[in-house]
ZANUGU-303392 format. One record per residue (C-alpha): x, y, z; residue in three letters. Coordinates in steps of 0.1 Angstrom, whole numbers, padded with zeros to 4 digits, always signed. Layout:
XYZALA
...
END
This chain:
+1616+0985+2192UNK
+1630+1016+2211UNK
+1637+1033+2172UNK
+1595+1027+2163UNK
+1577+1051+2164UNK
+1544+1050+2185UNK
+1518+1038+2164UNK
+1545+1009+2149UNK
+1550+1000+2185UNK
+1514+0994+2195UNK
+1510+0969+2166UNK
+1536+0948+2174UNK
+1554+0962+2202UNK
+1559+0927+2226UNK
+1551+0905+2204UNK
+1561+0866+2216UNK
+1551+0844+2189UNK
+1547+0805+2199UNK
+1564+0776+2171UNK
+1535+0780+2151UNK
+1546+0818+2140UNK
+1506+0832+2137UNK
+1502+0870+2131UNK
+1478+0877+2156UNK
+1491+0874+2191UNK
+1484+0839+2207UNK
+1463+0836+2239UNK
+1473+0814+2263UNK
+1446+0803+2286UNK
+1465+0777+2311UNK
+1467+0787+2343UNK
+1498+0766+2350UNK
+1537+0758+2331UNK
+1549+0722+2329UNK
+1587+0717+2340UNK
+1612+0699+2323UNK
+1623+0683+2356UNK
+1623+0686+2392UNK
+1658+0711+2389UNK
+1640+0730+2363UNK
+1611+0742+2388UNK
+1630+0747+2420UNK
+1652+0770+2398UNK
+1618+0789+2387UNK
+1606+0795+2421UNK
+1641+0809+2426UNK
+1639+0830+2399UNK
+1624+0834+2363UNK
+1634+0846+2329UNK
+1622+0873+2307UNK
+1597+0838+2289UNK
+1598+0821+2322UNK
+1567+0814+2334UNK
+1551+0798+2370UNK
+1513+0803+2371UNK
+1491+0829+2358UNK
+1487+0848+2386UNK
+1522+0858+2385UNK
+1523+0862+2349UNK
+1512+0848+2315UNK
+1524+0849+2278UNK
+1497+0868+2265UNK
+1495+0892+2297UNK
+1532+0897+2296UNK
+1525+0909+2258UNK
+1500+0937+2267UNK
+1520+0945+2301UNK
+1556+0953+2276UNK
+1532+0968+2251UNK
+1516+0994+2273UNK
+1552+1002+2286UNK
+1568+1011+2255UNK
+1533+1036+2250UNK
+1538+1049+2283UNK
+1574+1055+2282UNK
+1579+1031+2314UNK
+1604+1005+2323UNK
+1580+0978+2334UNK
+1545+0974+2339UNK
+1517+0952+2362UNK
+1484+0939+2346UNK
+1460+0942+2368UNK
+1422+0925+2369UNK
+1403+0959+2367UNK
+1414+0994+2373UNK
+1404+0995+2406UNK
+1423+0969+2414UNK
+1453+0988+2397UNK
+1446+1020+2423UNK
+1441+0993+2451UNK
+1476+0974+2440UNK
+1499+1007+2435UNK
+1484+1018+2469UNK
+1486+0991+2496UNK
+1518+0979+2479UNK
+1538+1013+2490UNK
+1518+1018+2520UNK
+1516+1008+2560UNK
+1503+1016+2594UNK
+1513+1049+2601UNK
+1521+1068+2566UNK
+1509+1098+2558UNK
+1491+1104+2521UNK
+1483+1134+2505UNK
+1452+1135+2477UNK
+1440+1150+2455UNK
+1402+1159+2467UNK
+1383+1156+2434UNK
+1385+1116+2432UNK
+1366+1090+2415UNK
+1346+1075+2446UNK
+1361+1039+2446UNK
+1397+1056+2448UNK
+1379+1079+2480UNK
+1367+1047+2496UNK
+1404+1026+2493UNK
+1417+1063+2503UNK
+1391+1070+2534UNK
+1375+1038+2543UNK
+1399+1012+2535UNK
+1437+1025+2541UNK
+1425+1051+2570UNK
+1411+1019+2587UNK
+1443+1006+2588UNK
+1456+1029+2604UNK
+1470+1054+2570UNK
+1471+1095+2579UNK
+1451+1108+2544UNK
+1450+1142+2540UNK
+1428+1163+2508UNK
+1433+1192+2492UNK
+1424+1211+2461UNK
+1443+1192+2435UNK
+1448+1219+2409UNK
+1465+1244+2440UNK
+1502+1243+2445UNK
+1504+1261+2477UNK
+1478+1242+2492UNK
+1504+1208+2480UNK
+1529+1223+2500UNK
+1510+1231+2531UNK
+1500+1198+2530UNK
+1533+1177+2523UNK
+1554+1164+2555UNK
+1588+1153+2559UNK
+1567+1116+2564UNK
+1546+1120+2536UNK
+1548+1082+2520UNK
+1525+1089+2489UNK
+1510+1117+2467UNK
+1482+1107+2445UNK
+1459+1125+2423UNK
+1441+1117+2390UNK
+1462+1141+2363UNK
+1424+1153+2352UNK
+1397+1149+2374UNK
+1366+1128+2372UNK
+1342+1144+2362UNK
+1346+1179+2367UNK
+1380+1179+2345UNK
+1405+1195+2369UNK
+1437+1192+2349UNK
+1456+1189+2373UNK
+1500+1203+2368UNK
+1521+1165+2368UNK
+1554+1183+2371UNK
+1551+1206+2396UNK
+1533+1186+2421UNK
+1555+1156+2417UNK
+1585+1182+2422UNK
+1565+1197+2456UNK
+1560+1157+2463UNK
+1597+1145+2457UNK
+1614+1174+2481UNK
+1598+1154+2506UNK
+1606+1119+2494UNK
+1573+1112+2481UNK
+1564+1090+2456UNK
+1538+1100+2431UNK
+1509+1077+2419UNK
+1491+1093+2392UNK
+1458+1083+2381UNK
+1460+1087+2337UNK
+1431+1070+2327UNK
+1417+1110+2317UNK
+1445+1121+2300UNK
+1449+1089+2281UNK
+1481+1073+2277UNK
+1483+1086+2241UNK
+1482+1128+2248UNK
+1499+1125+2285UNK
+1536+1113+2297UNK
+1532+1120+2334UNK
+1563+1097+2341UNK
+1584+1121+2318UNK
+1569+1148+2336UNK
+1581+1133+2371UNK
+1550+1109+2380UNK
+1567+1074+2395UNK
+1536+1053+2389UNK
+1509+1054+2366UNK
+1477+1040+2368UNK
+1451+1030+2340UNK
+1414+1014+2340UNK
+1421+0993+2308UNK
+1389+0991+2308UNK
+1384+1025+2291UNK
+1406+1038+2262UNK
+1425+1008+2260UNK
+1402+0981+2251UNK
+1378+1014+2236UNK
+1350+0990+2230UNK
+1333+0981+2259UNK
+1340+0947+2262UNK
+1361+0931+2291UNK
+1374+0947+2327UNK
+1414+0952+2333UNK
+1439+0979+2345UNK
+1474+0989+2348UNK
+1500+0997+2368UNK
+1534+1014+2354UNK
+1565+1026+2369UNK
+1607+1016+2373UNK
+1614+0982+2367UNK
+1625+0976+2407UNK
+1595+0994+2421UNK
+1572+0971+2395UNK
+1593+0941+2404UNK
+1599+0941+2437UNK
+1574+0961+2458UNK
+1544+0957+2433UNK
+1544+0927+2420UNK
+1547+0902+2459UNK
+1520+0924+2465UNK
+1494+0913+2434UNK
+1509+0879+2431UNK
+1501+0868+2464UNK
+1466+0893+2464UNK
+1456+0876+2434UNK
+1448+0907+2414UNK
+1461+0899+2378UNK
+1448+0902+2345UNK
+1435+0870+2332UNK
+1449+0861+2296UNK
+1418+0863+2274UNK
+1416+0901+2290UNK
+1452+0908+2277UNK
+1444+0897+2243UNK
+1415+0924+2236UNK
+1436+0944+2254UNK
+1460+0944+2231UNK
+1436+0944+2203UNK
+1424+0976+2218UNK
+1461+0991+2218UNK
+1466+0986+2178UNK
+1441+1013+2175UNK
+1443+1034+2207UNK
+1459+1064+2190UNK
+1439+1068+2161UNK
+1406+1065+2181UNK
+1417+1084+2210UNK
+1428+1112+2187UNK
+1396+1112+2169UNK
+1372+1111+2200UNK
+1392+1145+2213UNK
+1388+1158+2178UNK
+1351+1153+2182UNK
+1350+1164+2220UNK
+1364+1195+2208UNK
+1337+1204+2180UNK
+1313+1194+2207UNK
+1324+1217+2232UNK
+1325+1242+2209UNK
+1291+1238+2196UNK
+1277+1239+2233UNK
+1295+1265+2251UNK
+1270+1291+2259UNK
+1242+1273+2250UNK
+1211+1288+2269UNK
+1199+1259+2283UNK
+1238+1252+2297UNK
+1256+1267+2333UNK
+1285+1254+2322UNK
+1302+1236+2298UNK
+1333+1219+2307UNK
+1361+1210+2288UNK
+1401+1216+2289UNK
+1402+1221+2253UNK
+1382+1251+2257UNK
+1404+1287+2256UNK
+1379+1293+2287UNK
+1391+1264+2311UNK
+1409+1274+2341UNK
+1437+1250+2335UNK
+1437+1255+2293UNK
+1471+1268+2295UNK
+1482+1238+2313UNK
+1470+1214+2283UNK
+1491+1232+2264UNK
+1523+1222+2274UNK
+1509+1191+2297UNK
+1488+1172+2267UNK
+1499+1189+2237UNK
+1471+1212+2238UNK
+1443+1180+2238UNK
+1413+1186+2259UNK
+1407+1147+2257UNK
+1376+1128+2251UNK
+1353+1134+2280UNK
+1336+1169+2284UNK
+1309+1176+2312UNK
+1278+1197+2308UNK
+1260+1215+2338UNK
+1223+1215+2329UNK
+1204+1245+2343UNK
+1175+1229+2363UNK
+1189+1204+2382UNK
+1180+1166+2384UNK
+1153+1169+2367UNK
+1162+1189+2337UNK
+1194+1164+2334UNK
+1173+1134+2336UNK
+1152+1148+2308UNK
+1180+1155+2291UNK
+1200+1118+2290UNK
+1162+1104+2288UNK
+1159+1123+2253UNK
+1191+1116+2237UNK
+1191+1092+2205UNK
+1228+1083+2197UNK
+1247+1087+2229UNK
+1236+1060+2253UNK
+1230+1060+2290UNK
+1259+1038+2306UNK
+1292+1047+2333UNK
+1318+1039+2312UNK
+1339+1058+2295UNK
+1367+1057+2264UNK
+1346+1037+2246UNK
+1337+1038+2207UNK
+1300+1048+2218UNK
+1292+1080+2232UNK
+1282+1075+2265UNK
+1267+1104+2294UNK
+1260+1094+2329UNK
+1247+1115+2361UNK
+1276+1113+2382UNK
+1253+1126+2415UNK
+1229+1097+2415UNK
+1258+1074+2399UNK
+1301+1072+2397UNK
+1296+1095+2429UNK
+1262+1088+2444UNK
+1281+1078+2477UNK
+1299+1111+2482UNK
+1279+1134+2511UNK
+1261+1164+2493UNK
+1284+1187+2511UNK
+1318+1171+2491UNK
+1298+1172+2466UNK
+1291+1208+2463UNK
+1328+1215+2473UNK
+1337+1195+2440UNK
+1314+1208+2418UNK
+1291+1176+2412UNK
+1259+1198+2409UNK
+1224+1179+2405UNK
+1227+1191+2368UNK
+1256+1178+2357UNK
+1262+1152+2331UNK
+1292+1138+2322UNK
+1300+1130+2281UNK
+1321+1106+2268UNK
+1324+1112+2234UNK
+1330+1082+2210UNK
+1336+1075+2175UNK
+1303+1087+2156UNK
+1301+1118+2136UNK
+1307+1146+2155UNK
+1281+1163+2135UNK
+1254+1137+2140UNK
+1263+1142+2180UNK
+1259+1178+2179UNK
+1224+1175+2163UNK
+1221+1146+2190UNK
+1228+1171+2218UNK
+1213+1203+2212UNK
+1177+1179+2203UNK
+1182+1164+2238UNK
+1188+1201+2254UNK
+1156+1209+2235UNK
+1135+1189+2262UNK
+1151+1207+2288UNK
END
């Protein structure tokens, strides 16, 4: 497998085919393993093998599939399955972290990964500090010689901060940090933040990687000792694994990843395009565009892909945005994102109704902006789809 290319691996990368040889990957739904003999299960519990199993909330056939799968996609040495993505950010988090660390953040977070951040780990008694994630000096100011974890989301939600993997991890690492990137943005098919210096990587499977909308599930990748031994006591005994009929569509989802994920950002960029300085627009956001203040950064970071997701700041506010996602005909109104449908939400009154106006004017979540998910339609049929719905603005 380590001679396939990419799109060979996520077809049959991991593959564990059962006596029965069938072609598409079995899924086992037992959430226990029978032992041979008495000897056979105290040697388990002492230790397993690579197609050693003990009870699906430590690990599974089918899950251990997708988890080996994802791996070899993300250029890791192990990975965690996870129930939801969430409970990925949750997992990589509380597993590295105790009373008394210090955490530095990236400011423009999604606002479940604020609330584990502020509410959650600060009431236990974890030092969190924020700062402007796409500023290096403002990194170092903020790094300590105790500084446990640095963690950002490599482009932001949804304002699409791209934020530089390399040189914060190398800011992060001259303390002794280790760096948990949120990827789910970037996709796992344009971005290779652990080349880049990133020591755990964090998905919502729930997005690109099933791409169809169907069941919840995340990720966690890293080194085969930190997925081992400090992540994986952690989940097993938290209970926050992937069930098996999840990791089947997930690995449905991963046959396809890179030829739909490619395709959406073809799209996103044709849309972008189309709508940048549209009247009825303050801004139109978008990495891909020449005019993004980190476009130079997606260059060498992503290949030069803007990824699927673009955000559009609606002159008028609320209301005009309302009007807007109220008159569109093809994209639907949902929060997900990654998905084969084109999706736009109001992230003010939704993903980040929560956040205090002020944080939200300090991350650039005005009342007019919608965020865009492009999907798999024709990008010329969304364009028409857009500029109709800006119409009614």
């Amino acid at each position: 497998m380590s001679d396939w290319k990419t799109r060979t691996n996520l077809v049959h990368g991991g593959t564990r085919r059962s006596q029965y040889n069938e072609v598409s990957e079995a899924i086992f739904l037992t959430q226990g393993f029978v032992y041979d003999s008495a000897e056979q299960a105290e040697a388990r519990f002492i230790e397993t093998g690579p197609d050693e199993f003990i009870y699906a909330r430590y690990g599974n056939p089918t899950v251990a599939m997708f988890e080996e799968r994802i791996a070899l996609l993300e250029g890791a040495e192990d990975a965690f399955a996870t129930a939801s993505g969430m409970a990925a950010v949750n997992g990589a988090l509380m597993s590295l972290l105790k009373a008394g660390d210090h955490v530095v953040a990236a400011r423009a977070l999604f606002g479940s990964c604020l609330y584990i951040l502020e509410d959650i780990l600060a009431r236990f008694g974890v030092e969190i500090t924020l700062v402007d994630g796409t500023d290096l000096d403002a990194w170092r100011a903020a790094v300590r010689s105790d500084t446990k974890v640095v963690f950002f989301e490599s482009m932001s939600n949804p304002t699409l901060e791209v934020i530089d993997v390399a040189a914060v991890s190398e800011i992060a690492h001259s303390v002794g940090a280790t760096v948990v990137v949120d990827n789910v943005f970037s996709t796992p098919v344009f971005s290779r933040a652990i080349d880049q210096g990133a020591d755990v990587v964090i998905y919502s499977a729930t997005k690109h990687i099933d791409g169809q909308g169907r069941t919840l599930g995340g990720v966690i990748l890293g080194s085969k000792e930190y997925i081992r031994k400090t992540l994986e006591p952690y989940m097993k005994h938290t209970g926050g694994s992937m069930s098996p009929f999840n990791a089947w569509v997930m690995l449905k989802g991963l046959e396809t990843i890179d030829l739909r994920v490619r395709a959406q950002a073809e799209t996103a960029q044709k849309l972008a395009e189309a709508l940048h300085g549209h009247p009825k627009l303050l801004r139109t956001i978008y990495p891909g565009l020449k005019g993004h203040a980190q476009n130079a950064l997606v260059q060498t970071q992503l290949g030069g892909k803007g990824g699927t997701v673009l955000s559009l700041d609606i002159d008028g506010g609320k209301d005009a945005a309302f009007r807007f996602l109220n008159a569109l005909n093809v994209a639907v109104i949902s929060n997900n994102l990654g998905d084969a449908k084109s999706i736009c939400t109001h992230p003010a009154t939704t993903t980040h109704q929560r956040l205090p106006e002020d944080q939200k004017v300090e991350l650039g979540i005005t009342p007019g902006l919608v965020r865009f998910s492009v999907g798999l339609e024709d990008a010329d049929d969304l364009i028409a789809d857009l500029k109709a719905a800006l119409d009614q603005v």
